[in-house]
N, C-alpha and C positions, 0 to 999 in steps of 0.2 A: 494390478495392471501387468500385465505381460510385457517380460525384459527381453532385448536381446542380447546377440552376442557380445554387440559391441560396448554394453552396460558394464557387466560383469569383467570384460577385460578391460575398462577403464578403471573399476573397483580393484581389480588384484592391481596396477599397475602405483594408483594410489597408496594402495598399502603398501607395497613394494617400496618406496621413494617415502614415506612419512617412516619406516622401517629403518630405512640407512639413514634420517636425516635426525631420527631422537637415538639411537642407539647409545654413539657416544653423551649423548645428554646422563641417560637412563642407566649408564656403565657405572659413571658418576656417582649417580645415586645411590645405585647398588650396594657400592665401597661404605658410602658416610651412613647408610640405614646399618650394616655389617658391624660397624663400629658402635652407631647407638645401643646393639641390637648384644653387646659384650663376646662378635665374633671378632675378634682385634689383632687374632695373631696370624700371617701367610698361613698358608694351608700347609706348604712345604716345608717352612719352621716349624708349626705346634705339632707334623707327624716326626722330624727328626728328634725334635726334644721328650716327645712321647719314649720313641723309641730307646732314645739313653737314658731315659728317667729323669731328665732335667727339668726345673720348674718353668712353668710358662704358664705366669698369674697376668691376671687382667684388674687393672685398677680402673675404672670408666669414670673419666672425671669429663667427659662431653655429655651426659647422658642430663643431668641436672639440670645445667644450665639451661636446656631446649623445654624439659619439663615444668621451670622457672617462667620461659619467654609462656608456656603456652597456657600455664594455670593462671598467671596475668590476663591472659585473653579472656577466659573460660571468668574471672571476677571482674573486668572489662568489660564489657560485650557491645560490638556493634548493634546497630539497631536501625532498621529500616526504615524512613521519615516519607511520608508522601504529602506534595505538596499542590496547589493549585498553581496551574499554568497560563490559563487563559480567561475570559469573561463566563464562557459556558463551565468550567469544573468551580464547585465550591466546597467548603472546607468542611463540609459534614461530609460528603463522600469522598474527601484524602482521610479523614480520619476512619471511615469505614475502610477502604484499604488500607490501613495502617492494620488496624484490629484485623483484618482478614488474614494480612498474610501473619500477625502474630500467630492465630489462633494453625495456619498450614506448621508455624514453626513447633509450637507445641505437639502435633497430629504425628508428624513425621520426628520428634527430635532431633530437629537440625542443627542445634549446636552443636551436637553429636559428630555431624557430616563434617561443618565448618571446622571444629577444632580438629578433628583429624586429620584432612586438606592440610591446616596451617601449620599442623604439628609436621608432615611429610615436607613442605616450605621448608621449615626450620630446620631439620633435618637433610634434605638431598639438594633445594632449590625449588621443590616444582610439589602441588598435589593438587586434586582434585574436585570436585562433588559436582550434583547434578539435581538439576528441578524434572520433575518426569507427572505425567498425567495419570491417577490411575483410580479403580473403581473404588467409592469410600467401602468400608467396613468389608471390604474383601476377605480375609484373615476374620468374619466374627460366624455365628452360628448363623445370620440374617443379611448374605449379603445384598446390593441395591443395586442399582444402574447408572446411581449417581456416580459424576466426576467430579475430581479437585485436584489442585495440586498438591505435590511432596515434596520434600527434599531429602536426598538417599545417597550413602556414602559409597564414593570409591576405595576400597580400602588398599589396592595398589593402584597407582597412578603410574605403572609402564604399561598399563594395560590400555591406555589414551593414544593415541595417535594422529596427534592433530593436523591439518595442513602447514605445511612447510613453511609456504609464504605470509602465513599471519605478521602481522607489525602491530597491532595494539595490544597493548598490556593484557585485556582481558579477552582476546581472543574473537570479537565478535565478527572480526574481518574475516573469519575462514569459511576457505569455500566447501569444507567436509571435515570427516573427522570418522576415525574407524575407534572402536572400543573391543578390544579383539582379549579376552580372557584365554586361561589354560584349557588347550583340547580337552574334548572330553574325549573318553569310551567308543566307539563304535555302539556297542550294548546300548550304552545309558542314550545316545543318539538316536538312534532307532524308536526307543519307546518313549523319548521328549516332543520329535518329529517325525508321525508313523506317515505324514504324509507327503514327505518328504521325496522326490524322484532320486537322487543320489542315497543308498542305501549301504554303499559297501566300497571297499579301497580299490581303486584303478589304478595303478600304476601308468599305463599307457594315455590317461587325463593328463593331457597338461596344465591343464585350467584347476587340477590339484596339488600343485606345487606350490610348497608355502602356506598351504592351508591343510591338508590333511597329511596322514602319513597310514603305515599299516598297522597301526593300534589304534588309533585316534583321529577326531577329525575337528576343525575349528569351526566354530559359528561366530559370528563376529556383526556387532552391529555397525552400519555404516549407513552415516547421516553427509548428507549433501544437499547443496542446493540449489536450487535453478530459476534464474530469473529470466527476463522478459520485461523489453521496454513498454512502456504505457502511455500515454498522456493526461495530466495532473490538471485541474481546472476551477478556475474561480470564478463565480458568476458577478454580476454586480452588485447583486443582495447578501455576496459573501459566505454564501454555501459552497464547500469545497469537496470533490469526490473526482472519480476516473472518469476517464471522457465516457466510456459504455456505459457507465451508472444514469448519463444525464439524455432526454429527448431533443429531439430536430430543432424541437422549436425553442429550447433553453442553450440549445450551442452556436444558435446564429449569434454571430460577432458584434451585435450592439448589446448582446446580452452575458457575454464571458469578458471578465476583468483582464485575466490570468491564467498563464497555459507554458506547462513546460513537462518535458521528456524527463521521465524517472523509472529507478530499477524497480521491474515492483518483484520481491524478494520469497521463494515456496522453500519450506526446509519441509526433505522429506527422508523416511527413518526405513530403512530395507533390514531385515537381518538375511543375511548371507550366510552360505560356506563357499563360496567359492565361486559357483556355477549356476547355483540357483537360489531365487529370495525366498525364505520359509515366512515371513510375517512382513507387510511393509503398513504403512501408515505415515500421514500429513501432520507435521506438527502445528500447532495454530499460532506460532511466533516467529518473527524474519531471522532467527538467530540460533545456532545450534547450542540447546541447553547444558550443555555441560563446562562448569565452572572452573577456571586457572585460578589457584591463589599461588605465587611465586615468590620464588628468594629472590637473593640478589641478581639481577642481569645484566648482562656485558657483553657486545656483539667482539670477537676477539677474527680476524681475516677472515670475515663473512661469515664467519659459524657463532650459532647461540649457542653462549655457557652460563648454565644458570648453577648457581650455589646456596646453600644455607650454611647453618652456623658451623657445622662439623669439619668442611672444607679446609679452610687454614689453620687448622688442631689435629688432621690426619698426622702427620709426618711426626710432630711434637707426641701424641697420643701412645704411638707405636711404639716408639722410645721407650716413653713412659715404663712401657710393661717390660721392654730388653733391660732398663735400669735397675728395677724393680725385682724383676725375677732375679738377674744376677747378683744383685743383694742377699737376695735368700739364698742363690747356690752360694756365692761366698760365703755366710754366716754356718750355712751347714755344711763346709767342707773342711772347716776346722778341725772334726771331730774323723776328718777321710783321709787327713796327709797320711800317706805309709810309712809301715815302720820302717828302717833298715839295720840291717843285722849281718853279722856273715853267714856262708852256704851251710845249711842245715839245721841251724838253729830254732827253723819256727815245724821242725818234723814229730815231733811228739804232741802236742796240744793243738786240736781241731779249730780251737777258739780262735789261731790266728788269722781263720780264713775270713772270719767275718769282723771280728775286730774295730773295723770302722763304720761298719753301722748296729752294732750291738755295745752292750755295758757290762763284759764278763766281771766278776768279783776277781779273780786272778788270771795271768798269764804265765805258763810256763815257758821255759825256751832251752833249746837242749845245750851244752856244751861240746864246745868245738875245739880242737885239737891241730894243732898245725903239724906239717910234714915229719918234722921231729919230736911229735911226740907233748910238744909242751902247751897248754891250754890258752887259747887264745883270750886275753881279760877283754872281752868285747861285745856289751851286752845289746841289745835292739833296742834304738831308740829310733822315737816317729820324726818326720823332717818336721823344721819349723819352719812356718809358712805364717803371713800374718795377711788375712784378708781385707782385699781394698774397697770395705765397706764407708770410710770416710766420705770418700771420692763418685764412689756410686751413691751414695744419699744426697751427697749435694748436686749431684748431676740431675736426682730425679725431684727434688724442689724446684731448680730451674726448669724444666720439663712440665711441669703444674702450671708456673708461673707462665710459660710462653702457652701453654692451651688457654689459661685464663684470657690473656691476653686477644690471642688469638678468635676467641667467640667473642670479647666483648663485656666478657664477666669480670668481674671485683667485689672481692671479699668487703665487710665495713670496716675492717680494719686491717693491714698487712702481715703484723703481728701480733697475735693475741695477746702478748706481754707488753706491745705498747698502745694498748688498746684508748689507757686513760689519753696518750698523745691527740687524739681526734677527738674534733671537737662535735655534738648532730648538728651541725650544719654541712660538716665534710663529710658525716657519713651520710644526710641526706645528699647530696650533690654527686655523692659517688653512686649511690643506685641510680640518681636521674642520668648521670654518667650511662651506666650500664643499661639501662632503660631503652635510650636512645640510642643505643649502640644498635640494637635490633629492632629499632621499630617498625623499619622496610618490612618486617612480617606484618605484622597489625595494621600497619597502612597496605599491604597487598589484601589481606582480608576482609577489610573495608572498600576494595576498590571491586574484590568479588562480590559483593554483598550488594552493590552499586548495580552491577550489572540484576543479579537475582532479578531486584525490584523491577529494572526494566524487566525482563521477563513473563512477571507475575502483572505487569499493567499492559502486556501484550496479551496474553493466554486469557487472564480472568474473564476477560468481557467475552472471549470465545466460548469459554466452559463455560458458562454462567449464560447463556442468551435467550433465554426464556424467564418468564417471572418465579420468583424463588423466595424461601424462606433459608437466608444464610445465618450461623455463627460465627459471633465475631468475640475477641478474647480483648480484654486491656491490659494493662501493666502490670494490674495484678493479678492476672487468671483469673477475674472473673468473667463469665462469659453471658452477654445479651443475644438479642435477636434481631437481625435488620431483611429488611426487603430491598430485592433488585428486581431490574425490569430494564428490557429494553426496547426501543420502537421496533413494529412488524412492519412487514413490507408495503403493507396501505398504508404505513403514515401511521396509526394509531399506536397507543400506547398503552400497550394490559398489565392488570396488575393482577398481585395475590388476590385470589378470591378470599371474600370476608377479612378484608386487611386495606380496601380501598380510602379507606380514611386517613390511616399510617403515612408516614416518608417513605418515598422508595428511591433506590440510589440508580440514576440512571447510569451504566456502565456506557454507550457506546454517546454519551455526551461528552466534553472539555478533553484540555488537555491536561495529565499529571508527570510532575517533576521526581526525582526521586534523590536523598539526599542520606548520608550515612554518617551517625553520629556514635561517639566512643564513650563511654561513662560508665558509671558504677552501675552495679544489679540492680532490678526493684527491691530486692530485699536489704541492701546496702541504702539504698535512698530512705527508705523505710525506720530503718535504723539508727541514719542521720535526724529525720526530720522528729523520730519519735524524742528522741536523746536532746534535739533543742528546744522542744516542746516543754523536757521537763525543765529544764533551765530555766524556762520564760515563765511557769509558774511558782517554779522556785523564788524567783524574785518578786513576785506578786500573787503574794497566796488567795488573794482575791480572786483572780481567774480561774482558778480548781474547778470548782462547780460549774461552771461554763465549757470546759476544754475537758474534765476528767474523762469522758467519755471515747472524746477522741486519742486520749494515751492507751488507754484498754485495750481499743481497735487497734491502734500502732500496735499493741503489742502482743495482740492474739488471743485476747481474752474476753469472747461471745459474751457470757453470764454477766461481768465483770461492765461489759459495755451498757446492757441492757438496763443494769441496776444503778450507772453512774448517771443515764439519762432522767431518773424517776428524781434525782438528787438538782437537777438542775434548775435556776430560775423558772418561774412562769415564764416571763417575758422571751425567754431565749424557747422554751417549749413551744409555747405557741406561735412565736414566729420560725422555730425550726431552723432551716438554713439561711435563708433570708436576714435572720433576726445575728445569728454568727458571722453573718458575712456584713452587715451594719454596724454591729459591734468595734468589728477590726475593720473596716472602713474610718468608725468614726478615732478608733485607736493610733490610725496612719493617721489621722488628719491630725489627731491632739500632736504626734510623733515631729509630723511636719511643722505646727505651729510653732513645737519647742527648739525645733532644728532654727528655725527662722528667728526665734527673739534672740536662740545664744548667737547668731550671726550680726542681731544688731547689735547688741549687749559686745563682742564681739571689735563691732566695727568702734562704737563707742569710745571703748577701752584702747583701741589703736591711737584713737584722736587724742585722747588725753594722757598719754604716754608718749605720744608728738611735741602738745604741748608744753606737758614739766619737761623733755628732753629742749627743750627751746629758751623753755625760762631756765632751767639750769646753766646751759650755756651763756647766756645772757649776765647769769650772776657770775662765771667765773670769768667772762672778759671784761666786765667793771671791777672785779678783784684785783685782777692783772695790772689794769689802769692806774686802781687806786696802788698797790706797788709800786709799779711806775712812779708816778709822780712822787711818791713819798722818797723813791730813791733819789731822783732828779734834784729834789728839794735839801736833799742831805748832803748830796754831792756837790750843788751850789754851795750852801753854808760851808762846806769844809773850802771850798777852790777860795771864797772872798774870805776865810779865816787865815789859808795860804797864802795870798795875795798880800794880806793884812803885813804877815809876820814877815815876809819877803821885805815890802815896803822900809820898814822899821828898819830890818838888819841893811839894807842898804843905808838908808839914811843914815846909820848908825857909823856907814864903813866909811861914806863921804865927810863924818865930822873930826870920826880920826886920821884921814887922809889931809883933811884940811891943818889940821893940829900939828902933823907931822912936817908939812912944810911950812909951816910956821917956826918952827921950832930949829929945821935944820937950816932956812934963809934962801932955798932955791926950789924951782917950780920944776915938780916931777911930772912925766905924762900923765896924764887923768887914766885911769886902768879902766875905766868902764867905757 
């Protein structure tokens, strides 16, 4: 379609304004990839210390930790889940797109794209990839006209230029997005687009400012989009489509449910230089394909700053190597303090010119004579200088210690000498420590992966809209064969010729969900399930011949498989899978029954440990009693034994009191 003016200068105007608005993003970036990348030292320091010969070493202690966050990922892997949404999508064709897009992921190796995205994340804050349409086996000796999708790495991501005003995390809000790579050639221009009107540098173009120059010229793809209101509509039978899709007599008002105004959404792909489109094309998804995976973000007075791990270990990093190098100029300048001597002394022997960076066998040095004649006793000695390598070692252990920090890393243990101090529960905690310290990567990666799938259930049913014979891949690379099909315009429904019998997955029926889940490889699952496999015969060698077959397969050994089946039961033969899956049916159910009796068995043993806990008690408070009383009983006897003897010695006092006035013939008071 033919552009005009006012196209193309809304294009340069865009770029223009996404240009000033990532610059400082992209500045950013530059610096922390400079650092991954072991350029670490100012430009205008590593030429001064060139030029005096001083050292200027790079110790890269950021570089690990990122290749840590991302070889986790890479034994990780997200994984695209499709799921059913509605009455009309069922679960054989979420699982056919499930297999599809694995089978695009293997075609194109996208973890390829994805880990490199996430590795630029980790690294700057920001990277990229992109799902793109293109012809299969293009690149073979047999190309076809078949389409499918890919997915293909951006491998710098300043090369992106998204809209300004995006607000959602993955980007799907933008209303355009330039992909503007390094000029090329004029030359290499010319013979990529011979048909091209713009052929050569004009200065006097204004419409070439920002985009060419006189060596070179930019081509730059730019996607935008353009919408237009519609009206949405529900009939009462619950078929939903645009009001133009439906007849006069289906839009009379006792026949429509439901009706409302929607954006209906065209992303459409120009490549540019400038002035004119050399290639344009419709994408068939509302959404511009190219994928954000993101570091940390933080809107700081209106401006986005995005980060990765390298950001707060710049300043610390830098150090690092000013600490580091002047360790080593200290240690080798030991061997540089100069001699001193008096005037003339070092004029005979050539050796003393170099002296401090060579190792003569001898030094001569002349004798010197003072004004009168008499020999000055003063032989050349080097100054003593003691280099503050102490001071500088320990400066650059803290300096480790704050990058550490800084990214979020931790060693498993702080000092290897007190290594026995931790316990693996501390050193497990400290990686999950560390782990989470960066997950914002792995969860931004999963949150791109998210989108992908919307993508790939926009696009597919586009590419795909005739009846076909598709490959689909599973968990394990093995790959099947399914049929799609979609209704044609009369209402009818075709299928694969000589294949009408098969399933066919209707693509422009239901709706699918999409969901992104984190876990180990299939060959990590693999590994797990084979390793508890052998466990479980281990304990029951009975099972061998039943199960041997499937260890072999777990473990990759054809011949091994083939010859442990010939070993197995009749019974498990001739019922095959059926007869393994009854097995361990009836193996859960024995499992369950035995879960169940120890539950009563169990409950049982509660009650009669209730019980004796009861009667116990019960014996030691009639023990208690029978004490009691025994004490009570011994305490009476001794009180009426007291009483007894009381009684008596009164009686006793009353008879000599009585005696005594007897005796002396006068009555004394009674004392009691």
């Amino acid at each position: 379609m033919e552009k005009d003016a006012t196209f193309f200068e809304t294009a340069r105007k865009r770029k223009a304004a996404a240009e000033s608005y990532w610059e400082p993003i992209y500045k950013e970036y530059e610096e922390d990839a400079r650092l991954y990348a072991d350029e670490q030292w100012p430009k205008d320091q590593l030429a001064n210390r060139e030029e005096s010969g001083r050292p200027a070493l790079t110790f890269n202690q950021v570089k690990q930790p990122v290749l840590r966050e991302i070889n986790g990922l890479r034994q990780n892997k997200p994984a695209i889940k499709i799921n059913p949404r509605d009455a009309d999508a069922d679960a054989e064709t979420a699982a056919f797109y499930e297999g599809k897009i694995r089978n695009i992921e293997y075609e194109s190796h996208a973890d390829a794209a994805r880990s490199h995205a996430a590795k630029c994340a980790a690294i700057g804050g920001i990277g990229f990839y992109r799902v793109t349409t293109e012809y299969v086996d293009d690149d073979s000796a047999r190309p076809s006209f078949e389409q499918d999708a890919f997915v293909r790495t951006i491998l710098d991501p300043r090369m992106v230029l998204y809209d300004p005003e995006v607000e959602r995390f993955d980007f799907s809000d933008a209303r355009y997005c330039l992909v503007v790579p390094k000029p090329i050639p004029w030359e290499t221009y010319r013979k990529k687009y011979p048909q091209a009107s713009l052929a050569d540098w004009d200065d006097k173009n204004s419409g070439l400012q920002g985009w060419a120059r006189e060596e070179a010229v930019t081509v730059a793809e730019y996607w935008h989009i353009e919408s237009e209101d519609d009206v949405l509509i529900q009939l009462q039978n619950g078929e939903i489509g645009y009001e133009a899709e439906f007849s006069e007599e289906e839009l009379k008002p006792e026949n429509v449910l439901h009706r409302r105004v929607v954006e209906r959404k065209t992303v459409h792909f120009d490549l540019v230089n400038g002035v004119e489109t050399l290639e344009e094309t419709i994408w068939p998804g509302t959404t511009i394909p190219i994928v954000p995976v993101l570091g940390d973000q933080v809107i700081v007075e209106q401006k986005r700053v995005l980060a990765g791990m390298i950001r707060s270990a710049r300043d610390a990093q830098i150090l690092l190597n000013a600490y580091f190098s002047g360790e080593a100029e200290a240690i080798g300048l030991t061997n540089r303090v100069p001699y001193i001597g008096p005037r003339g002394s070092f004029k005979s022997d050539a050796n003393w010119q170099s002296a401090h960076l060579t190792n003569p066998a001898y030094l001569e040095y002349d004798l010197v004579y003072d004004q009168n004649g008499q020999l000055v006793p003063m032989a050349p000695q080097r100054q003593a200088a003691e280099a503050a390598v102490a001071a500088l070692s320990q400066a650059s252990m803290q300096m480790v210690d704050t990058i550490k920090r800084a990214i979020g890393y931790a060693d498993d243990v702080v000092q290897p000498s007190k290594q026995s101090d931790l316990s693996g529960v501390a050193i497990e905690r400290r990686s999950m420590q560390t782990e989470s310290a960066n997950f914002h990567i792995a969860d931004s990666l999963a949150l791109a992966m998210w989108r992908e799938g919307k993508i790939y259930l926009e696009i597919l049913p586009a590419i795909h809209d005739t009846p076909k014979v598709l490959q689909v891949t599973n968990a394990a690379g093995d790959v099947s064969t399914h049929y799609v099909t979609q209704a044609a315009e009369d209402g009818s429904v075709p299928l694969v010729e000589g294949a009408e019998d098969l399933k066919h997955h209707r693509l422009d029926q239901g709706r699918y969900g999409v969901t992104v889940t984190v876990g180990p490889t299939y060959s990590t699952k693999v590994e797990e399930e084979s390793d508890f496999l052998t466990q479980i015969l281990g304990g029951d060698p009975g099972l061998v011949t039943s199960f041997l077959d499937l260890v072999f397969k777990l473990r990759g050994y054809p011949e091994l498989e083939a010859r442990a089946k010939l070993l197995m039961p009749a019974a498990v033969q001739q019922g095959g899978q059926a007869a393994l899956v009854a097995q361990a049916a009836q193996g859960q159910q024995a499992v369950a029954e035995n879960q169940m009796l120890k539950a009563q068995l169990a409950k049982v043993l509660q009650e009669q440990q209730a019980d004796i806990l009861k009667l116990r008690n019960n014996i030691e408070l009639q023990t208690m009693k029978s004490q009691t009383s025994i004490i009570v009983a011994d305490i009476e006897a001794k009180t009426k034994q007291t009483l007894a003897t009381l009684d008596a010695r009164m009686k006793a006092i009353e008879t000599m009191w009585d005696k005594l006035q007897e005796s002396e013939g006068e009555r004394l008071p009674n004392p009691v």
